[in-house]
Backbone as CSV, one residue per row, in Angstrom:
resi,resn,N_x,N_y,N_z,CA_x,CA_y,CA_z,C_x,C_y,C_z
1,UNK,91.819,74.686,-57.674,90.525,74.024,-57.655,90.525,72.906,-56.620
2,UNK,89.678,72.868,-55.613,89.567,71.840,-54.509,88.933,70.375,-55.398
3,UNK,89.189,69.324,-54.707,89.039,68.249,-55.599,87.311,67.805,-55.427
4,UNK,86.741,68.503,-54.671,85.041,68.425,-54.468,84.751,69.420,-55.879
5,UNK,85.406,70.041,-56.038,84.354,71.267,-57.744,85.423,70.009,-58.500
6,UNK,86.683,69.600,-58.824,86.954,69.140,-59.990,86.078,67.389,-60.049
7,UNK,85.737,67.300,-59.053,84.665,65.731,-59.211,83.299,66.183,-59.467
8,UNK,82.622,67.590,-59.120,81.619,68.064,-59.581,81.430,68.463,-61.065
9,UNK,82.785,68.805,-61.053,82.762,69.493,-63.171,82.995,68.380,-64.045
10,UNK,83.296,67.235,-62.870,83.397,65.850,-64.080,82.522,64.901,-64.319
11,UNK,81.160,65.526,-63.569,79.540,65.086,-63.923,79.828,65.442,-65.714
12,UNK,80.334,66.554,-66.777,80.217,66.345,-67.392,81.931,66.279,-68.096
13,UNK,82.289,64.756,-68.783,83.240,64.003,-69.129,83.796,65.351,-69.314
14,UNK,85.288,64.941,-69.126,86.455,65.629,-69.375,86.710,67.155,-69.003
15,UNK,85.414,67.606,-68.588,85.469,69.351,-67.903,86.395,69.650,-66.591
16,UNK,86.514,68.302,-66.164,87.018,69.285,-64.822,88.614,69.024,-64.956
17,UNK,89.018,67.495,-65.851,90.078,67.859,-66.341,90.758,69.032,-67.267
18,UNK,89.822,69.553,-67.677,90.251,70.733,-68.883,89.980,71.999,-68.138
19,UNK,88.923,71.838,-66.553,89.602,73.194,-66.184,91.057,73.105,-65.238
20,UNK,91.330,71.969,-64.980,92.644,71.912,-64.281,93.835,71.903,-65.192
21,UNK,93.337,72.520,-66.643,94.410,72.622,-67.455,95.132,71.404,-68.434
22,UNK,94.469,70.522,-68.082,95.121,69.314,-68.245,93.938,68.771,-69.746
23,UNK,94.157,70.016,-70.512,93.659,69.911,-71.695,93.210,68.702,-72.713
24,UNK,94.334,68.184,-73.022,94.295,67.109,-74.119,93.894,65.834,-73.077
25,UNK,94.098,65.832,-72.178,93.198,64.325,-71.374,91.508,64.926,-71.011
26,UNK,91.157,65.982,-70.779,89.962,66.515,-70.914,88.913,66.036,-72.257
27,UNK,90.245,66.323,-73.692,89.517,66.321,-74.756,89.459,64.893,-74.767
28,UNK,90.204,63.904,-74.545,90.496,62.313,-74.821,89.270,61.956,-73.715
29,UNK,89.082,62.176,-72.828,87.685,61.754,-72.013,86.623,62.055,-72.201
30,UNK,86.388,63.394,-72.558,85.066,63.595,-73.956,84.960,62.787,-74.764
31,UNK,85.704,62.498,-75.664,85.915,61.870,-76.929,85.954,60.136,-76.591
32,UNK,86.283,59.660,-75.611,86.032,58.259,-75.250,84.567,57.965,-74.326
33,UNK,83.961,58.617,-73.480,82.837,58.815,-73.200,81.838,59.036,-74.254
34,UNK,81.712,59.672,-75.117,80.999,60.224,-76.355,80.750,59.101,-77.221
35,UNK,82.509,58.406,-77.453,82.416,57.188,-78.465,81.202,56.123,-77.591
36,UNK,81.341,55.564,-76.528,80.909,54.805,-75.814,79.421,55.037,-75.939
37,UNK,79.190,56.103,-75.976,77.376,56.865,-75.630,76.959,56.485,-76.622
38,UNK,77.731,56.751,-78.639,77.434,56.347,-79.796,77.022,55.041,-80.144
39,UNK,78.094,53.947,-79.902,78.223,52.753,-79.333,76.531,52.038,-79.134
40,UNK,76.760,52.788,-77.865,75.876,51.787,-77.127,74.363,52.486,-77.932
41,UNK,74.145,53.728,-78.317,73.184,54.212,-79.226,72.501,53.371,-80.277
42,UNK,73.380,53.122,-80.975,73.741,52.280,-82.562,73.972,51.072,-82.515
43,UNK,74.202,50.047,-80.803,74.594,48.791,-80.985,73.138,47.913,-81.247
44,UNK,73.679,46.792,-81.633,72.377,45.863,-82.620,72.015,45.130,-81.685
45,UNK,73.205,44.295,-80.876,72.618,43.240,-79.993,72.751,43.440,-78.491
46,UNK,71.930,42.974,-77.974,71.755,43.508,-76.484,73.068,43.050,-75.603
47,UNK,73.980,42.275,-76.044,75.470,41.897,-75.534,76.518,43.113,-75.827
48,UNK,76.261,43.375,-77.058,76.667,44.790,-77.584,76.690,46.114,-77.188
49,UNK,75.515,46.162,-76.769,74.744,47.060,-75.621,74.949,47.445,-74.452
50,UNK,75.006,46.373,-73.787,75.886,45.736,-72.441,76.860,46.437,-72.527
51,UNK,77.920,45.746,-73.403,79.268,46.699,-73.393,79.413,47.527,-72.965
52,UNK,78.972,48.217,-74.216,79.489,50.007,-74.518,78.712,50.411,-72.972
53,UNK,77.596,49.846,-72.736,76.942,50.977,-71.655,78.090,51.225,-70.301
54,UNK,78.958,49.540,-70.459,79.745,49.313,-68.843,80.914,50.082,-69.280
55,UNK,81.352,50.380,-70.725,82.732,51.054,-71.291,82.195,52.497,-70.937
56,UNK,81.082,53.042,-71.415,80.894,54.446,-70.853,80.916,54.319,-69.489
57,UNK,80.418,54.053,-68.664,80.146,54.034,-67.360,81.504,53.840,-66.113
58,UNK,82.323,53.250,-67.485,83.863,52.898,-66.804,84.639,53.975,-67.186
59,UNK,84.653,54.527,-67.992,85.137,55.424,-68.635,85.246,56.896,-67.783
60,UNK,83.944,57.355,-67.286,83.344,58.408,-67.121,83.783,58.535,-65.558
61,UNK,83.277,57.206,-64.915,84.055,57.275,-63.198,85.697,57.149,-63.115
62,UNK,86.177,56.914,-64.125,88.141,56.588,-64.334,88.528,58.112,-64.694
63,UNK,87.888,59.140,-65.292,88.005,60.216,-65.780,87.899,61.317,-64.670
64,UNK,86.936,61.143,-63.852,86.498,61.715,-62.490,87.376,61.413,-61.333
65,UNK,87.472,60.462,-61.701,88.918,59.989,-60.645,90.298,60.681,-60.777
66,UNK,90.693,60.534,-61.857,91.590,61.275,-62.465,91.359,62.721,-61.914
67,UNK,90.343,63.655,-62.052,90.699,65.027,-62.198,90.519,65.075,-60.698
68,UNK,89.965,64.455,-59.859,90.313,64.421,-58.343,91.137,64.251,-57.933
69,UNK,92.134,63.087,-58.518,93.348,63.033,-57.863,94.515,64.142,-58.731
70,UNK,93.900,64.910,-59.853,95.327,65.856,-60.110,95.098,67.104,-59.324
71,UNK,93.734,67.579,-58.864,93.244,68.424,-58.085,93.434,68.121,-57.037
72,UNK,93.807,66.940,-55.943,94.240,67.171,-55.060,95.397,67.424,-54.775
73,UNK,96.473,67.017,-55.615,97.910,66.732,-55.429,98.255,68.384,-55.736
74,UNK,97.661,69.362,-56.786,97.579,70.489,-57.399,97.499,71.111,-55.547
75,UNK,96.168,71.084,-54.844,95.953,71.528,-53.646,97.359,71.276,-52.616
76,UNK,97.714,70.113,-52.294,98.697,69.947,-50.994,99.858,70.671,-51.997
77,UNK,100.572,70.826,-53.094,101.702,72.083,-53.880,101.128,73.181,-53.329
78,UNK,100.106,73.727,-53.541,100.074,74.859,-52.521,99.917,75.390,-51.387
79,UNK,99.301,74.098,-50.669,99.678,74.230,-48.942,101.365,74.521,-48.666
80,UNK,102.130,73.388,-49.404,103.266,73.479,-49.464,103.597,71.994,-48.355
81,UNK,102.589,70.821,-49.007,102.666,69.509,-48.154,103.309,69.070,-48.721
82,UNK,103.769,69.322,-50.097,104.550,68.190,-50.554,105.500,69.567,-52.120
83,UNK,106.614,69.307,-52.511,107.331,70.185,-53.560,107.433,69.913,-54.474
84,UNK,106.924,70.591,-55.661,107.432,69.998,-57.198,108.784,69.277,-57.272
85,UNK,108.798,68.315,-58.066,109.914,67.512,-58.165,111.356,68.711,-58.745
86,UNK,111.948,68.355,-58.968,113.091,68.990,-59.924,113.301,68.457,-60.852
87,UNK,113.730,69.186,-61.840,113.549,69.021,-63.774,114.533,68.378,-63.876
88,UNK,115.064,66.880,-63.926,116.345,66.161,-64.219,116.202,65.498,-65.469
89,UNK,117.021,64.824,-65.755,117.640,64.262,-67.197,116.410,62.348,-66.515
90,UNK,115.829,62.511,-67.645,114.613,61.199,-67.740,115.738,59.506,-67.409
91,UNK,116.973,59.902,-68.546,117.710,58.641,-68.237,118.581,58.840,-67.632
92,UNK,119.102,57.582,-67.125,119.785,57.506,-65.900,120.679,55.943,-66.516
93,UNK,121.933,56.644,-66.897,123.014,55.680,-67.085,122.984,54.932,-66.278
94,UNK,122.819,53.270,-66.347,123.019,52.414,-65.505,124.372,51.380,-65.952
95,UNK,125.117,50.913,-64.883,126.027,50.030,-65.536,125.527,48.546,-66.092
96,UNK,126.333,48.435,-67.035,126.103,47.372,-67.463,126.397,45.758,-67.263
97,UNK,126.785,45.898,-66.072,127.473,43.934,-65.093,126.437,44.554,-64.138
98,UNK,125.045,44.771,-64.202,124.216,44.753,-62.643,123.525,43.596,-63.901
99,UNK,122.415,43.102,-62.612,121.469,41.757,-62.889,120.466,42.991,-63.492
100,UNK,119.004,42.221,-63.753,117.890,43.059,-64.913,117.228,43.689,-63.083
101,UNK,117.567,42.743,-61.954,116.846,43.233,-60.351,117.432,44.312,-59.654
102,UNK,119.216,44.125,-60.370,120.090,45.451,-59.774,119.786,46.769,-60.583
103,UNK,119.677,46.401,-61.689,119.408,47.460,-62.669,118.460,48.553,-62.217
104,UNK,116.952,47.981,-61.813,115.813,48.607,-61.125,116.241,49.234,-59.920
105,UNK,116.372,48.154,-59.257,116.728,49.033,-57.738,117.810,50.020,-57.702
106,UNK,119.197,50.302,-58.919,119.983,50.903,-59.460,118.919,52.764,-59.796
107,UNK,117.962,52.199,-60.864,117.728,53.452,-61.495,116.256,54.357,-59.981
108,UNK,115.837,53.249,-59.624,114.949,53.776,-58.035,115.827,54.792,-57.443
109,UNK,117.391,54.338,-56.655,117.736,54.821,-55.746,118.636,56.392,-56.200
110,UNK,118.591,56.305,-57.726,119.442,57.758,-58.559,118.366,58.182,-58.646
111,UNK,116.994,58.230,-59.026,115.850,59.170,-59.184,115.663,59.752,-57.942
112,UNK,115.577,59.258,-56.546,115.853,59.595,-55.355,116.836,60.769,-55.170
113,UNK,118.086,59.763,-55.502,119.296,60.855,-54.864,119.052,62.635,-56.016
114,UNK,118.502,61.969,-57.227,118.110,63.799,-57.622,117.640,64.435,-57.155
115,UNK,116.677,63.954,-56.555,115.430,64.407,-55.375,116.611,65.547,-54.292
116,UNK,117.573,64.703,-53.621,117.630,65.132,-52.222,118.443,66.545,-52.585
117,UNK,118.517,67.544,-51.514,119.344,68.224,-51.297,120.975,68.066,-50.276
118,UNK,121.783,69.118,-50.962,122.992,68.489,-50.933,123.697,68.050,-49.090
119,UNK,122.970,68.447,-48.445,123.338,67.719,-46.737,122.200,66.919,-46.939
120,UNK,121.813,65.941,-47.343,121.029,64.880,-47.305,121.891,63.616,-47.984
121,UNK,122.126,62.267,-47.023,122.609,61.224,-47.444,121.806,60.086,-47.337
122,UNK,121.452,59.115,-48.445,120.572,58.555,-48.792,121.117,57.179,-48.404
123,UNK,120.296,56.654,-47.422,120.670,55.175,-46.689,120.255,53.785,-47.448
124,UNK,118.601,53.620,-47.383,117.881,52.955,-48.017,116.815,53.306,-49.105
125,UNK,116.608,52.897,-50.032,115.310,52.905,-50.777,114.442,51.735,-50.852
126,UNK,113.074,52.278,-50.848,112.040,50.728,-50.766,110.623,51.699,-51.930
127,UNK,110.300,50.738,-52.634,109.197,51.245,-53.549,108.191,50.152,-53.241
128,UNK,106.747,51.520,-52.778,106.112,50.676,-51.873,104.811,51.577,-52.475
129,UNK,103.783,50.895,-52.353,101.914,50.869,-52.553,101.254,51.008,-51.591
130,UNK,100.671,52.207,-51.176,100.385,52.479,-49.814,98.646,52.398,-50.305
131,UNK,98.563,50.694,-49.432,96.811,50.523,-49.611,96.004,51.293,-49.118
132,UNK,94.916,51.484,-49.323,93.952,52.051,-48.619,93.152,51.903,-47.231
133,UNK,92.994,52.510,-46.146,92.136,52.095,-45.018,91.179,51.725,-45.174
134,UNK,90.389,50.583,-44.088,89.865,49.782,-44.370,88.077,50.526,-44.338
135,UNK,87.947,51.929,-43.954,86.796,52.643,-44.055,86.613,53.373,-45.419
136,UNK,87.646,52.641,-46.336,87.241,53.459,-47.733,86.326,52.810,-48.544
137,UNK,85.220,52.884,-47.856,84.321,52.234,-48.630,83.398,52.874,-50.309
138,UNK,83.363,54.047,-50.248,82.698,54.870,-51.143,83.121,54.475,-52.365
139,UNK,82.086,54.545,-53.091,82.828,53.721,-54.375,83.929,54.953,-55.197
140,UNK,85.040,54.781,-55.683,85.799,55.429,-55.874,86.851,55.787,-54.901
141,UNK,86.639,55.514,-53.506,87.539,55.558,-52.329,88.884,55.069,-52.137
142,UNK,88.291,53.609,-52.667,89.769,53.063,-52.444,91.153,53.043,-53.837
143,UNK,90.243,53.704,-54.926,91.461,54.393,-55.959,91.659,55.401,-55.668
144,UNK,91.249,56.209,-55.012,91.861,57.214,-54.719,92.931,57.678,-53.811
145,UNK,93.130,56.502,-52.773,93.746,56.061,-51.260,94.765,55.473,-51.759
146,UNK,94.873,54.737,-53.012,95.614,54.119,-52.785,97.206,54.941,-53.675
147,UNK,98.359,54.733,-53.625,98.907,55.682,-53.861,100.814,55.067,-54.099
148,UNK,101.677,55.817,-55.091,103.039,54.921,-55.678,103.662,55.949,-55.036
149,UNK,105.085,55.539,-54.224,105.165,56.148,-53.073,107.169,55.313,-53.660
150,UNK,108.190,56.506,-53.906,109.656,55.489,-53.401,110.055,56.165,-52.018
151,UNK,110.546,55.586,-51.403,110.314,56.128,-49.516,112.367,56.126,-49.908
152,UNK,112.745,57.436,-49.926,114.432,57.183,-48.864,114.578,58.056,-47.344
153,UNK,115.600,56.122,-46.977,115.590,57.186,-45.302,116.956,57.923,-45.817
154,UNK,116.668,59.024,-45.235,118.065,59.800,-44.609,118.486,59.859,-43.157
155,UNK,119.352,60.487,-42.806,119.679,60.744,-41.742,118.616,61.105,-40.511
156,UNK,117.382,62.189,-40.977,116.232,62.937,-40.811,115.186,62.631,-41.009
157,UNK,115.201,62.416,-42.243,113.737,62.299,-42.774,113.442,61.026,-43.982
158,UNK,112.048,60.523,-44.187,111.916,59.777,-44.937,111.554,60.680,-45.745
159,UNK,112.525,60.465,-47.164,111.891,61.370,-48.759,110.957,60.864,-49.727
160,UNK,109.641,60.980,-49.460,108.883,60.620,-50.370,108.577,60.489,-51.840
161,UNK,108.822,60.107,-52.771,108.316,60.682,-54.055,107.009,60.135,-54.786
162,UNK,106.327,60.991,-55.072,105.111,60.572,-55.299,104.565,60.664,-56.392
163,UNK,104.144,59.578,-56.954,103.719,59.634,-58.279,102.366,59.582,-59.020
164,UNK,102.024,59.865,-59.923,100.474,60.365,-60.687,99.760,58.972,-60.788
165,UNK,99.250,58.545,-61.348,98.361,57.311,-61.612,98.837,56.550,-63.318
166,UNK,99.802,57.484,-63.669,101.015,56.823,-64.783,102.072,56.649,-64.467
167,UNK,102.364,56.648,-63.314,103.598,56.676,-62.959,104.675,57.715,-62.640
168,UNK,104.167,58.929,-63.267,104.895,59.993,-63.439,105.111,60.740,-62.150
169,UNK,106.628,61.525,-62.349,106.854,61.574,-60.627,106.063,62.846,-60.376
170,UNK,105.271,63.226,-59.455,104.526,64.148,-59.057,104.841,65.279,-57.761
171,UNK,105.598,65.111,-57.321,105.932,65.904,-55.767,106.381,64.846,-55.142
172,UNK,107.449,65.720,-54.082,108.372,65.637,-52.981,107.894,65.697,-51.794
173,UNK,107.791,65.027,-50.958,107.494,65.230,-49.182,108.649,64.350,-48.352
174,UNK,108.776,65.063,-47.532,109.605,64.668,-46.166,108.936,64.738,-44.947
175,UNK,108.663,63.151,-44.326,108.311,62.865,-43.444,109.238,62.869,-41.941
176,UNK,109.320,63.343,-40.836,110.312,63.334,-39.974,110.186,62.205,-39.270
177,UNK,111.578,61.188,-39.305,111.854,60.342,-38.949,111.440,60.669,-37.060
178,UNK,111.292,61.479,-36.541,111.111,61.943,-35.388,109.394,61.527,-35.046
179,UNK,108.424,61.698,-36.106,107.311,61.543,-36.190,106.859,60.174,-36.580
180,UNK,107.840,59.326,-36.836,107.052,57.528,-36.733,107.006,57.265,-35.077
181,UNK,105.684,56.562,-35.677,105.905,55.832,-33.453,105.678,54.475,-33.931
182,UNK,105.538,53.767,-34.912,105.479,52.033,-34.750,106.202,51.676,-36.183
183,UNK,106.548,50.643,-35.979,106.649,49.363,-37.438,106.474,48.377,-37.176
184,UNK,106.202,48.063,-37.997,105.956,46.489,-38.073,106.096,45.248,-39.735
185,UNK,106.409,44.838,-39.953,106.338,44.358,-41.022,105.368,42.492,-40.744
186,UNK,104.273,42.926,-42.046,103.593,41.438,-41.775,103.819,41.052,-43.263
187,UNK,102.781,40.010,-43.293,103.061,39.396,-44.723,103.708,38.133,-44.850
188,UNK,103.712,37.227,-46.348,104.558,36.235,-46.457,105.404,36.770,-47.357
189,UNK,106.788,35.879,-47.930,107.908,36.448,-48.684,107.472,37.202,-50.052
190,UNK,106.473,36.675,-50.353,105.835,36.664,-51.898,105.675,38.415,-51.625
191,UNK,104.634,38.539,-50.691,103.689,40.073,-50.424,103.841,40.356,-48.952
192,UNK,105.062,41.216,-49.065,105.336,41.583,-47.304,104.518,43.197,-47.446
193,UNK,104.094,43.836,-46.451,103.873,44.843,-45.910,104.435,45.410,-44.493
194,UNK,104.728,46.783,-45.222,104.933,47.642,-43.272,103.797,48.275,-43.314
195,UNK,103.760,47.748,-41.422,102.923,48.617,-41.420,103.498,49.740,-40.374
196,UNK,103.421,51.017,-40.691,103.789,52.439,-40.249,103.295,53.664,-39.686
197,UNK,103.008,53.994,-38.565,102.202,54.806,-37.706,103.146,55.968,-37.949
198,UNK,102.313,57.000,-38.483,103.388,58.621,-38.605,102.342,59.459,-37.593
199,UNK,102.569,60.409,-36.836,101.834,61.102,-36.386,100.413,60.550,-36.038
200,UNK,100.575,59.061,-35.349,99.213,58.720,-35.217,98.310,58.148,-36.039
201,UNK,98.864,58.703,-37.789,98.218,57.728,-38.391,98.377,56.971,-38.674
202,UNK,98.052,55.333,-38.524,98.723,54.094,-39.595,98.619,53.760,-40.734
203,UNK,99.627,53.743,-41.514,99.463,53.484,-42.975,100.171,51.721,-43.068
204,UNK,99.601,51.340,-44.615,99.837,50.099,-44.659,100.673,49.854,-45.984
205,UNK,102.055,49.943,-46.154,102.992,49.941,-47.689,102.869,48.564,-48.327
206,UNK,102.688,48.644,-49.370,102.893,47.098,-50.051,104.562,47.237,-50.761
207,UNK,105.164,46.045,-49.734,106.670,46.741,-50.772,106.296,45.555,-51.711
208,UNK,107.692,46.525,-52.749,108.123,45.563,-54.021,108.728,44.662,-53.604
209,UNK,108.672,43.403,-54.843,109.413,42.107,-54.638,110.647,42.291,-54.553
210,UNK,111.587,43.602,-55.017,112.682,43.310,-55.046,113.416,44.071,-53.422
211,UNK,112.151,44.566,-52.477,112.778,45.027,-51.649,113.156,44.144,-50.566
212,UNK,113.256,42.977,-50.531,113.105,41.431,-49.391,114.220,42.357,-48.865
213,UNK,115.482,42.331,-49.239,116.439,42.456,-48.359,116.923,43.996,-47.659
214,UNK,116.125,44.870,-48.388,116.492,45.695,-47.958,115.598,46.583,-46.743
215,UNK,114.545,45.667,-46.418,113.377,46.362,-45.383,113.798,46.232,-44.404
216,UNK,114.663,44.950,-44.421,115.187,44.758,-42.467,116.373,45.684,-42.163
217,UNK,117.095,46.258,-42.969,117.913,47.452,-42.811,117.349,48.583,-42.663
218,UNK,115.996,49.462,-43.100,115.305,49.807,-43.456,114.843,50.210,-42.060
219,UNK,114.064,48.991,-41.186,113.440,49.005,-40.228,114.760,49.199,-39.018
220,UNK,115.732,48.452,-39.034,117.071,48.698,-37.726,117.456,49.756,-38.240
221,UNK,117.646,50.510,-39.378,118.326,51.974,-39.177,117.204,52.907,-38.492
222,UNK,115.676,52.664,-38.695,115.168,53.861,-38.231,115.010,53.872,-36.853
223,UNK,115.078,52.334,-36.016,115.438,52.073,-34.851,117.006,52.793,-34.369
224,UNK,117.400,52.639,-34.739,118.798,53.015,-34.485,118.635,54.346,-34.194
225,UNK,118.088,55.079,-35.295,118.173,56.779,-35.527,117.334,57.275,-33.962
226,UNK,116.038,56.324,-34.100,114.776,56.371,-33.248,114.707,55.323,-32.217
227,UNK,115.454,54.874,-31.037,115.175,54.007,-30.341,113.739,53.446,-29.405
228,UNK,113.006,54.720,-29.905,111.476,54.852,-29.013,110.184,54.340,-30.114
229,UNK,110.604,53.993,-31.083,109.831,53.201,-31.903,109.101,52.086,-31.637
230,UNK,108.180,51.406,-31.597,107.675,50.357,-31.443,107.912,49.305,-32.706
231,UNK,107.851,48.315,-32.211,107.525,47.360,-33.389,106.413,46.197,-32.772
């Protein structure tokens, strides 16, 4: 299903999630849209009213959003832009003398290395929020743009993993380290960003707080790999 019919079938709540299979969030968006419609039906005071009308109304565009973005990600699996993840074990033994900051960046860079295949060696990891361009104006545009992304370089390629709007890991892509032409990193310490030209397009990452030290390695290895890079 292209994500133009699953935002069309979600004119009515929860259909276009339930034809993308994705059943029981179909029925839960009926059923929270519906409550909201009752709500605001039956409410007494016009503050009351208010509410429920902005809870349906929030409800109904968060639901539509949803079955667009599982319908698109559903679409690039079968172009073959990006690969189902692989079925691994959820926990991930961590030792117990790391800090609560090593711990994270610990269980990031093993969800990764499940990811890779076995001639692939994993340099850096950075978990990063790739904002939206600044022409996403349409309402609903810029949730949809915006996107949870753990980036490892390898030798080759940057390994993407990409995740749903819960977090959940969603597909694999490999970007060729051959195909960046700029970096740049702006920002203050608090909220740094790269910014990253792949094939012409520029994207803008929001890294995590805990990646401070590891972006400037990050950025000189892909120099290194790539000496024709800009910054």
């Amino acid at each position: 299903m292209s994500p133009f019919v699953a935002g069309l079938a979600s004119i009515i709540p929860g259909l276009g999630l339930f034809l993308l299979k994705k059943r029981w969030g179909g029925l839960l968006a009926f059923g929270l849209v519906a409550a909201a419609a009752i709500g605001f039906y039956f409410a007494q005071t016009r503050f009351a009213a208010q509410l429920f009308f902005d809870a349906f109304f929030f409800i109904w565009l968060v639901q539509a959003i949803i079955a667009i973005s599982f319908a698109r990600n559903q679409q690039r699996l079968a172009k073959g832009e990006m690969q189902a993840p692989r079925q691994v074990s959820s926990s991930i033994p961590v030792p117990s003398n790391l800090s609560r900051k090593e711990k994270q960046a610990y269980k990031v860079r093993e969800t990764v290395k499940q990811q890779l295949t076995p001639d692939e060696r994993l340099y850096i990891v950075l978990s990063v929020i790739e904002q939206p361009p600044a022409s996403a104006h349409i309402i609903g545009s810029p949730v949809l743009q915006t996107h949870q992304y753990t980036i490892g370089l390898t030798d080759n390629n940057l390994v993407r993993l990409e995740y749903d709007m819960w977090g959940k890991l969603e597909g694999v892509s490999r970007i060729p380290i051959s195909s960046i032409q700029t970096l740049k990193l702006t920002g203050l310490s608090a909220m740094r960003f790269l910014e990253i030209t792949i094939d012409g397009k520029k994207k803008v990452w929001q890294l995590a707080p805990y990646n401070k030290e590891e972006v400037d390695t990050f950025i000189s290895r892909i120099q290194m790999q790539k000496p024709s890079v800009d910054q």
